[in-house]
BALOBA-1460 file (C-alpha; in Angstrom, 3 decimals):
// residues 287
<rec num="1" residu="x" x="0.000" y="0.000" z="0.000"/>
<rec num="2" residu="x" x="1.193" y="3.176" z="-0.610"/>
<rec num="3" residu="x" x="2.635" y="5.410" z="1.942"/>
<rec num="4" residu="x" x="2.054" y="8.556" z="0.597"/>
<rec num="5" residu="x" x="-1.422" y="7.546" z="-0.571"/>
<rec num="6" residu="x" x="-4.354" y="10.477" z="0.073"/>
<rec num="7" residu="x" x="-5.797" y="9.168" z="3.589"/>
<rec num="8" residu="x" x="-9.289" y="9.697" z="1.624"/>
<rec num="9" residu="x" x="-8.404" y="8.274" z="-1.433"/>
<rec num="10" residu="x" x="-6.913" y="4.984" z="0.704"/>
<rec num="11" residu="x" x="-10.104" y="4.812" z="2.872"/>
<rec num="12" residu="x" x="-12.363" y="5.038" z="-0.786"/>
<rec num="13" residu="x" x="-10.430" y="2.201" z="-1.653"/>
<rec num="14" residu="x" x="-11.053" y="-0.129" z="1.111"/>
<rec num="15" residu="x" x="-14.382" y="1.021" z="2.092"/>
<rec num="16" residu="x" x="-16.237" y="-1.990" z="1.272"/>
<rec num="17" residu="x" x="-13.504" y="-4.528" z="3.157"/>
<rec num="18" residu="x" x="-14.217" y="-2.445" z="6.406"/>
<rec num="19" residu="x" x="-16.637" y="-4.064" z="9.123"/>
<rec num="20" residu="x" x="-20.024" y="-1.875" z="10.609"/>
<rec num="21" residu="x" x="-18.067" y="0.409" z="13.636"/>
<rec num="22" residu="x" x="-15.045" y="0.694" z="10.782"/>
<rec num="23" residu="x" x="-17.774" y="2.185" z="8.201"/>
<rec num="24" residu="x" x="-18.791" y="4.663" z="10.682"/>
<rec num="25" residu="x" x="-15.514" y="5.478" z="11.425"/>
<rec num="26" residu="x" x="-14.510" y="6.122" z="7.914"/>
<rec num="27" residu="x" x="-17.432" y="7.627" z="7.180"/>
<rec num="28" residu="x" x="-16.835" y="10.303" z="10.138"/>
<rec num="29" residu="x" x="-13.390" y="10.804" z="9.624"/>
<rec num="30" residu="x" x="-14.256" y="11.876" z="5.448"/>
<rec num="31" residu="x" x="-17.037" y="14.266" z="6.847"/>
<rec num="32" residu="x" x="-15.163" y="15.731" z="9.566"/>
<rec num="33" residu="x" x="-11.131" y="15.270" z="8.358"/>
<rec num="34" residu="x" x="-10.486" y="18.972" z="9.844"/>
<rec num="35" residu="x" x="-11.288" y="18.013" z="13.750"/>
<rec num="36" residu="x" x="-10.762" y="14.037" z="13.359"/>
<rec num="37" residu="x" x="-6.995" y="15.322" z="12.746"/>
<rec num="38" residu="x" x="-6.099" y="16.320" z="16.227"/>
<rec num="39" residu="x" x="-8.419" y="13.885" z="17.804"/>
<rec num="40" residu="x" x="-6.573" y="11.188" z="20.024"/>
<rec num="41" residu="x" x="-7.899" y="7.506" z="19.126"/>
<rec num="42" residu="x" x="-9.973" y="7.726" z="22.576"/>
<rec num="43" residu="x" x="-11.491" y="11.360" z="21.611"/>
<rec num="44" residu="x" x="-12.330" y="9.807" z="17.940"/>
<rec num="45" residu="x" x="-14.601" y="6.657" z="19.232"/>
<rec num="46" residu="x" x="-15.874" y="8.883" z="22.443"/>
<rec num="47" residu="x" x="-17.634" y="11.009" z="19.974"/>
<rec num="48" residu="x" x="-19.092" y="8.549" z="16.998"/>
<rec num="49" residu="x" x="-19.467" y="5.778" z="20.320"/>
<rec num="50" residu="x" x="-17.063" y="3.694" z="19.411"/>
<rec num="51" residu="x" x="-14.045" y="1.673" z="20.948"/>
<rec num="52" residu="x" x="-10.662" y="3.101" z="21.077"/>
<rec num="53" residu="x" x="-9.396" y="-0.243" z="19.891"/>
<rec num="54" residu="x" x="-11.695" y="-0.435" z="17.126"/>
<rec num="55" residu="x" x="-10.410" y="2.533" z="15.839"/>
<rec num="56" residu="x" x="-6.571" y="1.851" z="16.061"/>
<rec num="57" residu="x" x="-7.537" y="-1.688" z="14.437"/>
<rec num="58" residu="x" x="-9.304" y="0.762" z="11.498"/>
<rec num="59" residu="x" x="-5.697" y="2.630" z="11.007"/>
<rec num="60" residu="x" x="-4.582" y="-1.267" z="10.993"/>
<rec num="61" residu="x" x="-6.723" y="-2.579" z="8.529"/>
<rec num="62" residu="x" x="-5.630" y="0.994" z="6.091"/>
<rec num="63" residu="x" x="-2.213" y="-0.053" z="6.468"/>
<rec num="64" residu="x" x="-1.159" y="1.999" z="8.828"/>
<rec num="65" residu="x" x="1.381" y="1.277" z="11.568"/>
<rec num="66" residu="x" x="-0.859" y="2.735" z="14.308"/>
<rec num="67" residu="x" x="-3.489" y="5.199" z="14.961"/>
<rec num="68" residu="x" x="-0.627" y="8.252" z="15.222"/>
<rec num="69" residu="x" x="0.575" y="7.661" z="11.910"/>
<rec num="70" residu="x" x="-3.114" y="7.661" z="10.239"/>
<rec num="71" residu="x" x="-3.286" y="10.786" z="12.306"/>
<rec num="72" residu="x" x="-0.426" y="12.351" z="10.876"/>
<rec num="73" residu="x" x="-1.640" y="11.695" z="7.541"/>
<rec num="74" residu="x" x="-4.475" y="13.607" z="8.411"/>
<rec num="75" residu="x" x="-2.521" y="16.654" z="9.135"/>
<rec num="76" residu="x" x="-0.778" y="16.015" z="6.106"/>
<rec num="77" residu="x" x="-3.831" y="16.340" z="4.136"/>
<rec num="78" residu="x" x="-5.746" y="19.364" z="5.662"/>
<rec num="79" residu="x" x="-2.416" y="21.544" z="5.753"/>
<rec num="80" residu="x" x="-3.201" y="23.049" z="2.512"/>
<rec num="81" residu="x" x="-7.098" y="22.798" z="2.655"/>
<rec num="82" residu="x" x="-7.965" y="24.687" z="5.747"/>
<rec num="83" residu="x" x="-8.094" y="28.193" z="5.722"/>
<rec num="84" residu="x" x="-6.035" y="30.712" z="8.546"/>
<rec num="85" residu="x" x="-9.565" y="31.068" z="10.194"/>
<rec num="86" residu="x" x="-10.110" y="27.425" z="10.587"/>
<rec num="87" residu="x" x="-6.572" y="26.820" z="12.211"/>
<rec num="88" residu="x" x="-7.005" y="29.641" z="14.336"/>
<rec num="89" residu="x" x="-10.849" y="27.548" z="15.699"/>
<rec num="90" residu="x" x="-8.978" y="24.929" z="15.840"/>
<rec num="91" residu="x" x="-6.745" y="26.228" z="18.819"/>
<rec num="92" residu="x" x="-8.318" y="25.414" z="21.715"/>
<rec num="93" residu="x" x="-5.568" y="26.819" z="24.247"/>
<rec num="94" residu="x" x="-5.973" y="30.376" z="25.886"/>
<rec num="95" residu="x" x="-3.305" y="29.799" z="28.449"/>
<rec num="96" residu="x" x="0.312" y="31.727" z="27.293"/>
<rec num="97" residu="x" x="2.195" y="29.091" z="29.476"/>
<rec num="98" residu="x" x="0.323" y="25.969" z="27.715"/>
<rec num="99" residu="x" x="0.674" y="27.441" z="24.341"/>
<rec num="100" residu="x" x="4.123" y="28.205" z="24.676"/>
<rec num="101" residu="x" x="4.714" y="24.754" z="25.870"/>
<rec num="102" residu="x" x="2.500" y="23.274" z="23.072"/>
<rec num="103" residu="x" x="4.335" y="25.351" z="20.185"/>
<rec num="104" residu="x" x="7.889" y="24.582" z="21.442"/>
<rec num="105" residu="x" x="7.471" y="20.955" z="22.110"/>
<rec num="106" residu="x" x="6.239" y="20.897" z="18.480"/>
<rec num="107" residu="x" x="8.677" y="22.589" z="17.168"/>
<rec num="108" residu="x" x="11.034" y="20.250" z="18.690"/>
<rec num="109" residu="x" x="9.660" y="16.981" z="17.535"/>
<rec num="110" residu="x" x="9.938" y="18.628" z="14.036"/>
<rec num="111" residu="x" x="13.550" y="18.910" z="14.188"/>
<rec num="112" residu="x" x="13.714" y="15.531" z="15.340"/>
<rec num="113" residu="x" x="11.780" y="13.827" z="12.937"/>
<rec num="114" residu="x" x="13.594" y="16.242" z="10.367"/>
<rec num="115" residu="x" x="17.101" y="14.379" z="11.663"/>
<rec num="116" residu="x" x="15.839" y="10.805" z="11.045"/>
<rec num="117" residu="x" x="13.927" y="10.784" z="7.804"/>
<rec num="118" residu="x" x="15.810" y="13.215" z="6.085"/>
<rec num="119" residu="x" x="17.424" y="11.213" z="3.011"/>
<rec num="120" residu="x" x="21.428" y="11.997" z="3.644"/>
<rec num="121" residu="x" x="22.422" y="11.074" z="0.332"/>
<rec num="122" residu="x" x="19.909" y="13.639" z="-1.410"/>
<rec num="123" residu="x" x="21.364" y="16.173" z="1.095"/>
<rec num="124" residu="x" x="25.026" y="15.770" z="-0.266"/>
<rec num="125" residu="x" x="24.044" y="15.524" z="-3.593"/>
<rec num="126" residu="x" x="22.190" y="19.002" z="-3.161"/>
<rec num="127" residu="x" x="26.014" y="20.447" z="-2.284"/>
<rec num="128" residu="x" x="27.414" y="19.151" z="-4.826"/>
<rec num="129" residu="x" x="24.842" y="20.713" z="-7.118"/>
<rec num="130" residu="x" x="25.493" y="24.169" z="-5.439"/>
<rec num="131" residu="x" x="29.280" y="23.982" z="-6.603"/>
<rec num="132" residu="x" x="28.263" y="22.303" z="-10.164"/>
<rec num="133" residu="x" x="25.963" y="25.243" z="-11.243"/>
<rec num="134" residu="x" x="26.820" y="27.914" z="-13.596"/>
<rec num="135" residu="x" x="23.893" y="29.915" z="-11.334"/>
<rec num="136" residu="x" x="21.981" y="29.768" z="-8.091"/>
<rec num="137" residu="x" x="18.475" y="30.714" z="-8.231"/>
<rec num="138" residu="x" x="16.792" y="30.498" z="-5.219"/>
<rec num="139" residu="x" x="12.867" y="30.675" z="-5.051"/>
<rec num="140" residu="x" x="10.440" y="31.369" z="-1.903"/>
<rec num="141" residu="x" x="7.085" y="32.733" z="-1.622"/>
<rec num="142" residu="x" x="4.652" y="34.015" z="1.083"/>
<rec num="143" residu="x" x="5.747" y="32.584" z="4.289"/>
<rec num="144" residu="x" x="8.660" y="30.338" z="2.648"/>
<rec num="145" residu="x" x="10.096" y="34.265" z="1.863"/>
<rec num="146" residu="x" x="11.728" y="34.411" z="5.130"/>
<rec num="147" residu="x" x="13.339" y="30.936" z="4.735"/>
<rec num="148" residu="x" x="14.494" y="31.698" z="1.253"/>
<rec num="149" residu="x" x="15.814" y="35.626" z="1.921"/>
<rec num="150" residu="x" x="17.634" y="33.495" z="4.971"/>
<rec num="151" residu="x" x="19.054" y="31.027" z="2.356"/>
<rec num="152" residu="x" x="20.049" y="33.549" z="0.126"/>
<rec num="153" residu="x" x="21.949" y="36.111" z="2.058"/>
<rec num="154" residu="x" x="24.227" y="33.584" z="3.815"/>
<rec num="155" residu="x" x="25.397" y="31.716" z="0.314"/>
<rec num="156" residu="x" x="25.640" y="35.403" z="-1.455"/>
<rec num="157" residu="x" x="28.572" y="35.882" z="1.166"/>
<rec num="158" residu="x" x="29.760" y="32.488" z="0.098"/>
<rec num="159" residu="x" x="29.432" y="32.175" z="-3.603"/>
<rec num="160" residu="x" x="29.124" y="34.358" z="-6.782"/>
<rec num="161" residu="x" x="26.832" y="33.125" z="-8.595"/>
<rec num="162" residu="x" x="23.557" y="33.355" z="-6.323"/>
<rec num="163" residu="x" x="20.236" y="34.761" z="-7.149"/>
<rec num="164" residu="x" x="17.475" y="35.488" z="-5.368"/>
<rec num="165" residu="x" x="14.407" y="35.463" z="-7.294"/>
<rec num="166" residu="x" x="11.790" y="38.048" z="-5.453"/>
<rec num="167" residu="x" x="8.807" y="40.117" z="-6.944"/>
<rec num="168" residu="x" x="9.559" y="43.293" z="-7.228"/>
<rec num="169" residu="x" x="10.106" y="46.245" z="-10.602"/>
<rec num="170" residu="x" x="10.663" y="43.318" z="-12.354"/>
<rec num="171" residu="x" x="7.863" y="40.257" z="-13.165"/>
<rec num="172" residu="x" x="9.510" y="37.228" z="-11.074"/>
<rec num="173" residu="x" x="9.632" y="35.390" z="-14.741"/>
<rec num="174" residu="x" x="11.709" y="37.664" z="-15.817"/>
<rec num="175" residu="x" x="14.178" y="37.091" z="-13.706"/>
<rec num="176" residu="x" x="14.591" y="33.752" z="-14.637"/>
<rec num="177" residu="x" x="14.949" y="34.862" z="-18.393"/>
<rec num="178" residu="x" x="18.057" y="33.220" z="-18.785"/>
<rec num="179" residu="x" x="17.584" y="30.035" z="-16.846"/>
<rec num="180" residu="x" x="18.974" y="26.836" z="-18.450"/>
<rec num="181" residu="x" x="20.472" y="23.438" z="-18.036"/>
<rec num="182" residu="x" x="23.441" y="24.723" z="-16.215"/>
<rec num="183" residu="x" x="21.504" y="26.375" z="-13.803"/>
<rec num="184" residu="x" x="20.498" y="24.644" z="-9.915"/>
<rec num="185" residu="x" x="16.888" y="26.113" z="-9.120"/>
<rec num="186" residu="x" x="16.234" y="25.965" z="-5.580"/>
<rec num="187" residu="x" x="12.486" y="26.259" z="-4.758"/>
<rec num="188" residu="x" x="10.877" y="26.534" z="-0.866"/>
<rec num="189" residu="x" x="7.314" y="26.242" z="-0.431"/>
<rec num="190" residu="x" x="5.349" y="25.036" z="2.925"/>
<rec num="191" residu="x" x="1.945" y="24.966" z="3.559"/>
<rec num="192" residu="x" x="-0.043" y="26.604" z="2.105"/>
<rec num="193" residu="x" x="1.883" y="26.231" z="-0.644"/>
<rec num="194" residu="x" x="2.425" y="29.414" z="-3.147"/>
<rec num="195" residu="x" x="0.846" y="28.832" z="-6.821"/>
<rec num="196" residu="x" x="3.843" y="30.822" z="-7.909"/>
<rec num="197" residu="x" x="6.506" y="28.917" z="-6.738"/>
<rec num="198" residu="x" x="4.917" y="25.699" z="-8.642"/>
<rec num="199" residu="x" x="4.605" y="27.833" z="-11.629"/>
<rec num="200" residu="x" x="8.351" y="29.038" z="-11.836"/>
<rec num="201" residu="x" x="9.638" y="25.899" z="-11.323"/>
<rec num="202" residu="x" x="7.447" y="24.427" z="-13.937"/>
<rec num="203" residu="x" x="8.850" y="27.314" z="-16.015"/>
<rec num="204" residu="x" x="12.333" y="26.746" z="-14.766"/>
<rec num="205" residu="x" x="12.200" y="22.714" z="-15.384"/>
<rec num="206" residu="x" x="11.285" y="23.488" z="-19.190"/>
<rec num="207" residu="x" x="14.302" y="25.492" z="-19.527"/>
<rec num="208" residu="x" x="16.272" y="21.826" z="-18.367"/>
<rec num="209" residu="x" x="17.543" y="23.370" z="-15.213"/>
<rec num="210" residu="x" x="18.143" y="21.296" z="-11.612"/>
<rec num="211" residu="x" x="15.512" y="21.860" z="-9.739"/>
<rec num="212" residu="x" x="15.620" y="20.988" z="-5.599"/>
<rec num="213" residu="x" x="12.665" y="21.393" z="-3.859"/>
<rec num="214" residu="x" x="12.875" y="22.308" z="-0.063"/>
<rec num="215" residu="x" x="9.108" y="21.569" z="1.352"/>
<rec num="216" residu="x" x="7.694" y="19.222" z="3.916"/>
<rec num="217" residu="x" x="6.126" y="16.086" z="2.316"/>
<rec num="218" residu="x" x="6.346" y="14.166" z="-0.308"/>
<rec num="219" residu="x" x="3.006" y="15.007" z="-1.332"/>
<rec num="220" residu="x" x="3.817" y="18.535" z="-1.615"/>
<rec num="221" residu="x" x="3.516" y="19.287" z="-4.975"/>
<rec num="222" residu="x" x="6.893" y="20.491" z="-5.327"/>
<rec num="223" residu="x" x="8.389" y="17.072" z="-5.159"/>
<rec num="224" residu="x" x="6.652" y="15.738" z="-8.603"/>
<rec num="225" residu="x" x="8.969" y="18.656" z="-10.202"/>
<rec num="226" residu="x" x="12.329" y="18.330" z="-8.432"/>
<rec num="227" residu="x" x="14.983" y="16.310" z="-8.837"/>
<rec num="228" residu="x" x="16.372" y="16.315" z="-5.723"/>
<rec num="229" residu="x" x="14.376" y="16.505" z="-2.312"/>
<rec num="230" residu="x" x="15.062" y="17.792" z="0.814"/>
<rec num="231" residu="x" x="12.028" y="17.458" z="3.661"/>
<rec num="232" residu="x" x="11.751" y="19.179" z="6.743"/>
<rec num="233" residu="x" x="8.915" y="18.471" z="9.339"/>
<rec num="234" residu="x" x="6.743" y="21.880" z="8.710"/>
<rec num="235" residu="x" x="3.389" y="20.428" z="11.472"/>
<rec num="236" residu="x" x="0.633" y="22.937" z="12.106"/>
<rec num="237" residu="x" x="0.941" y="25.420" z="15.442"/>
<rec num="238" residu="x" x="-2.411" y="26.948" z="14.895"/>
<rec num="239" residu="x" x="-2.706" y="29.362" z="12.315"/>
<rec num="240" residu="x" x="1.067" y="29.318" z="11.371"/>
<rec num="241" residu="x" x="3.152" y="26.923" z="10.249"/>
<rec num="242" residu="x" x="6.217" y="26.008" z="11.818"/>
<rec num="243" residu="x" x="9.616" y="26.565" z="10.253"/>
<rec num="244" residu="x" x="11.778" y="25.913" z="13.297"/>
<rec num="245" residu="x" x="12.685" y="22.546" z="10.781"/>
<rec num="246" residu="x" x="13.127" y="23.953" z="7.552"/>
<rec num="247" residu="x" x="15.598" y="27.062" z="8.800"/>
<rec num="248" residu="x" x="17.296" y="24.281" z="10.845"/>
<rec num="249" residu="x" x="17.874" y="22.370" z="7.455"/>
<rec num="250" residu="x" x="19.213" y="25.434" z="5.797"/>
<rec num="251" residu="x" x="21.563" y="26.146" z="8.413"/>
<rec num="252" residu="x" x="23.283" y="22.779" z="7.966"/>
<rec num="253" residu="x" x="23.266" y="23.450" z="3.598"/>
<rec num="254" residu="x" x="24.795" y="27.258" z="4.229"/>
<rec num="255" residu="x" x="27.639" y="25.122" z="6.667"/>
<rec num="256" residu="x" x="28.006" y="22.737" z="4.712"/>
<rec num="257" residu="x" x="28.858" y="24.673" z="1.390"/>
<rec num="258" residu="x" x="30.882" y="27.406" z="3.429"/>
<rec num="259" residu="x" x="33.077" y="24.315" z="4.861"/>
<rec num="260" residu="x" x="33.917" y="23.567" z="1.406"/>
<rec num="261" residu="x" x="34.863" y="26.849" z="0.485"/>
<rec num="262" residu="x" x="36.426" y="27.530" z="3.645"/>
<rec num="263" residu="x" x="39.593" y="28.989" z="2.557"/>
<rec num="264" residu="x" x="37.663" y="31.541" z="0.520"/>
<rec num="265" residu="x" x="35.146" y="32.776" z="2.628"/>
<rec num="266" residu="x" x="38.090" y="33.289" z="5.682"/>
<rec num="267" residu="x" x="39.112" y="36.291" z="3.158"/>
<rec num="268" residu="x" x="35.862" y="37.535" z="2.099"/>
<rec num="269" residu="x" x="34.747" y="37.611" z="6.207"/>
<rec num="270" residu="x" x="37.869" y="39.524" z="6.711"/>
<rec num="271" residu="x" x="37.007" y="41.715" z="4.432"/>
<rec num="272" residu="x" x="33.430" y="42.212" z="5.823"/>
<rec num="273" residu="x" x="34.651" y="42.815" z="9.082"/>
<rec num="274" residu="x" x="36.958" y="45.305" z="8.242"/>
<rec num="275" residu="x" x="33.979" y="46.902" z="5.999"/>
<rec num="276" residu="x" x="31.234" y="46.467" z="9.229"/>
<rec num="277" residu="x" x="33.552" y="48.161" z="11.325"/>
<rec num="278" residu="x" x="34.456" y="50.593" z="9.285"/>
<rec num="279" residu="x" x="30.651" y="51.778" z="8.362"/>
<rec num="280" residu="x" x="29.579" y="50.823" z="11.868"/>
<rec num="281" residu="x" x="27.571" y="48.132" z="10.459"/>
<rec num="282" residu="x" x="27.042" y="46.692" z="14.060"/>
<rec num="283" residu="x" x="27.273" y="47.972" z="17.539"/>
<rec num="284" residu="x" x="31.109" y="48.106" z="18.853"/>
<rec num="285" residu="x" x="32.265" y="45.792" z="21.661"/>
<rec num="286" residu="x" x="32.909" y="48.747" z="24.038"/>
<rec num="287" residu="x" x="29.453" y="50.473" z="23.232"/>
C-alpha cells in the first residue's frame, strides 16, 4: 500500500472490506477530516461511540502502523485545505504558558523527525549541485520568503553566482529569463503552498535546469517537479506553520557549502569585518 497515498483516497479504496463500527468510522473521519486530525484515538470513538481499539484496528486494517501515523496523515492532508480562520478555531488553548509549551514541544519533535527521515544522500548531492551550477536561483514565496531571503543572504557571502528570485520592478519570470540546463533552481514552499513557486519551477524545469525542492512532504507538490528533495517536518501550530525545521535544514546546507569553500570565505569575512567596522555596520564591543 502506498505510503504517501491520500488518507481519503486509501479509505475510498477499502471502504467496502471495512466491518459496521469501521464504516462509521470512515465515514466520520471523510465528513469531519479537519477536527478528526487532532483527535486522540480515545477522543475519535468517544464522539461517533465507538471503541478506542476499534479505531486503532481501522488505522490497521488501512495499512497503517498505528493510529498516530493515520493521524499524521491527516494533518498532512488538511495543511493546505484549511483556511487561517479554521486553524485559528482549531486552537483550543488560551493559556500563554500551555501554548508556549504546546508550540515549542512541536517545534522540537519537528527537528527531530527532520534528523531521522531526512534522506542523507539527497542532502550531499544538493552540495554538490550548489558547486556544479553555472547559477543559483533560489525561489520562496509568502511565508517560505523568510526561509528563502535566509538562504540567500548567507550563500551570497559564500558564492558568486547566487540569485534570489523576489517580486519586485521586475515580473519574477523575468528574472529567470536566462535560466537553463546549467543552472540549480532551488524552490521553498510550505503549507499553504504558493501557486507561484509551482509555476516558476514548472517554467524553470522546461528550460532543463536542476531543480531541488525544499518543502515538507512528499506530497507537496513540489516534489513531482524536483529532482532532488530535501524534507523538513513543517506540522501545524495553529494558524502558522512552523519553520523551526526547515531554517534548521538550511543552516546545515549554508555550513556545509561554506566548509567547502572555507579557505575563501576566511578572506571575504575579513574583508566584511573590516567593511562592518568601518561603516559601523554593528554595535562596537565597548558600546
Amino acid at each position: 500500500m502506498d505510503k504517501n497515498e491520500d488518507i481519503i483516497k486509501r479509505i475510498q479504496n477499502n471502504y467496502t472490506q471495512l466491518s459496521k463500527s469501521q464504516k462509521i468510522i470512515a465515514e466520520y473521519i471523510i465528513n469531519h477530516y479537519d477536527k478528526a486530525a487532532f483527535m486522540t484515538a480515545a477522543k475519535l470513538g468517544n464522539s461517533i461511540n465507538i471503541s478506542e481499539s476499534t479505531v486503532v484496528r481501522f488505522a490497521n486494517t488501512l495499512g497503517y502502523d498505528g493510529y498516530p501515523e493515520l493521524q499524521s496523515a491527516l494533518q498532512e492532508l488538511i495543511k493546505n485545505k484549511l483556511t487561517t480562520v479554521q486553524r485559528l478555531e482549531m486552537t483550543d488553548e488560551t493559556d500563554e504558558v500551555s501554548i508556549l509549551n504546546n508550540v515549542l514541544k512541536s517545534d522540537i519533535e519537528n527537528i527531530k523527525e527532520t534528523k531521522e527521515e531526512i534522506d542523507k544522500n539527497s542532502f550531499k548531492e544538493v552540495v554538490d549541485n550548489i558547486f556544479k551550477a553555472k547559477k543559483i536561483y533560489i525561489i520562496g514565496f509568502r511565508s517560505s520568503t523568510a526561509i528563502a531571503e535566509y538562504l540567500g543572504f548567507y550563500l551570497n557571502l559564500i558564492l558568486e553566482n547566487v540569485i534570489l528570485v523576489k517580486p519586485g520592478i521586475s515580473d519574477v519570470f523575468e528574472q529567470m529569463l536566462r535560466v537553463d540546463s546549467n543552472d540549480l533552481v532551488i524552490g521553498i514552499g510550505f503549507p499553504r503552498y504558493s501557486k507561484r513557486t509551482l509555476e516558476v519551477l514548472k517554467y524553470a524545469k522546461s528550460q532543463n535546469a536542476k531543480i531541488v525542492a525544499i518543502t515538507d512532504s512528499l506530497i507537496s507538490p513540489l516534489t513531482e517537479i524536483a529532482d532532488e528533495i530535501l524534507l523538513a517536518k513543517s506540522n501545524m501550530a495553529s494558524f502558522v506553520d512552523s519553520l523551526v525545521a526547515p531554517l534548521s535544514l538550511i543552516n546545515a546546507l549554508i555550513v556545509s557549502v561554506g566548509i567547502r569553500e572555507k579557505d575563501k570565505i576566511t578572506d571575504t569575512f575579513e574583508k566584511l569585518e573590516n567593511i562592518w567596522n568601518e561603516y559601523e555596520i554593528y554595535l562596537s564591543k565597548n558600546a
